[in-house]
C-alpha positions in Angstrom: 24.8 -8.0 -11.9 21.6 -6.4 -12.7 18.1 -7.2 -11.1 15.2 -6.9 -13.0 11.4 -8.1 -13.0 10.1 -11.2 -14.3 7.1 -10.0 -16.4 5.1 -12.0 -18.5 2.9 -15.1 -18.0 5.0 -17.5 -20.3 7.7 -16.8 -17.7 6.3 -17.6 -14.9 4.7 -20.8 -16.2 8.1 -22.0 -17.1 9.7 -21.2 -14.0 6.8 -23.1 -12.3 7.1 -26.2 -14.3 10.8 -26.2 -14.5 12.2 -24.9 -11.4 13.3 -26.2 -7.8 11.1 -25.0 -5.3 11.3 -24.5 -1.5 8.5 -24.3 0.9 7.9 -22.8 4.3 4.9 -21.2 6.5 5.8 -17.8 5.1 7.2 -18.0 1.9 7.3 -20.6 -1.0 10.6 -19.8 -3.5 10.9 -21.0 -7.1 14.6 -20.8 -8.8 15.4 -21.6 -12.3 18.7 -20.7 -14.0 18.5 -17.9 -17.3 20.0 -17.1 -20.3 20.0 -13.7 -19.8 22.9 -12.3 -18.3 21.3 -10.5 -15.2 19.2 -11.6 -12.2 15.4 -11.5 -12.5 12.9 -11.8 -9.6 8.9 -12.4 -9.8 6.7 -11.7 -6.5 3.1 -12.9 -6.4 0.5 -12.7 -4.0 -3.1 -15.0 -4.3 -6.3 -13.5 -3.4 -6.2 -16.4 -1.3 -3.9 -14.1 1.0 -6.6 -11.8 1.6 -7.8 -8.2 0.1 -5.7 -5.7 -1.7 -3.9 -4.0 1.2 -2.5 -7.7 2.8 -1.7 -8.2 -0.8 0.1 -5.1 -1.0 2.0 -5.5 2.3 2.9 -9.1 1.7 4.9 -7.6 -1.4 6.6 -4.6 0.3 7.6 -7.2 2.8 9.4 -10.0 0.0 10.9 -6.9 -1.4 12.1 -5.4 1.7 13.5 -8.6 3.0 15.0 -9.7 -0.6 17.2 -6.2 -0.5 18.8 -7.1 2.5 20.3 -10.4 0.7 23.9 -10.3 -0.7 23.7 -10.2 -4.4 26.6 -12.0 -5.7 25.5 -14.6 -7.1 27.9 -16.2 -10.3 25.1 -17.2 -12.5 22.1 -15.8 -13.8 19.1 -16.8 -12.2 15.2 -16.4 -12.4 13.6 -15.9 -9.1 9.5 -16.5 -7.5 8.7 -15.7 -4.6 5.3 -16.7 -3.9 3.3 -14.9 -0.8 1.3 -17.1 1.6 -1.5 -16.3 3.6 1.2 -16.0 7.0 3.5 -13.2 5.0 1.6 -10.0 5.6 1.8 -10.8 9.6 5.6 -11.4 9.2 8.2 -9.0 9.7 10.8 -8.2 6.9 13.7 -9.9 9.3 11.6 -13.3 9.5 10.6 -13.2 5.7 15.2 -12.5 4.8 15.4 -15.8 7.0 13.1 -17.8 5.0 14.7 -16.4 2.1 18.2 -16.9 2.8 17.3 -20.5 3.7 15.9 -21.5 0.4 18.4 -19.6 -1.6 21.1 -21.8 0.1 19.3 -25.2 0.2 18.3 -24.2 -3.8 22.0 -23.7 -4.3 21.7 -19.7 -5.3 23.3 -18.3 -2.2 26.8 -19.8 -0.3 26.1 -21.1 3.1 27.4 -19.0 6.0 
């Protein structure tokens, strides 16, 4: 299955409004299921997490963390992973935890 980026505002609006969501102190994840035949993921990052370089590291961190994750997922799915302001201080390994624990309580990933 191929990954590829959510772009485009419309997307993400729908994803928000339709999508289960889970929370945590690092990480909030938002899943909806696609037509398309290929897995896309979406990482944001507020100002509200602080200046351009927490921004930054907050996303190398989701995307670091997100490529340790087995990838075999059956159906199609549309990915968010929102940064919070606690992300940038976290370490990859903490942030694939958080991860892996939505993706299973959202149904995406099979439990352990």
């Amino acid at each position: 299955m191929k990954i590829t980026s959510i772009t485009g505002n419309r997307d993400f609006q729908r994803i928000y409004r339709r999508g289960k969501s889970c929370v945590s102190p690092g990480l909030v994840t938002y899943v909806l299921k696609n037509k398309h035949n290929n897995l896309r993921i979406g990482i944001t990052t507020s100002k509200k997490v602080g200046k351009a370089v927490k921004r930054n590291r907050s996303r190398r961190v989701i995307r670091a963390a997100f490529s340790h994750l087995p990838v075999d997922m059956s159906q199609p799915y549309d990915i968010i992973f929102v940064a919070r302001t606690k992300t940038c201080y976290l370490k990859s390994y903490e942030v694939e935890c958080y991860m892996r624990q939505h993706l299973t309580t959202l149904g995406v990933l099979k439990p352990l």
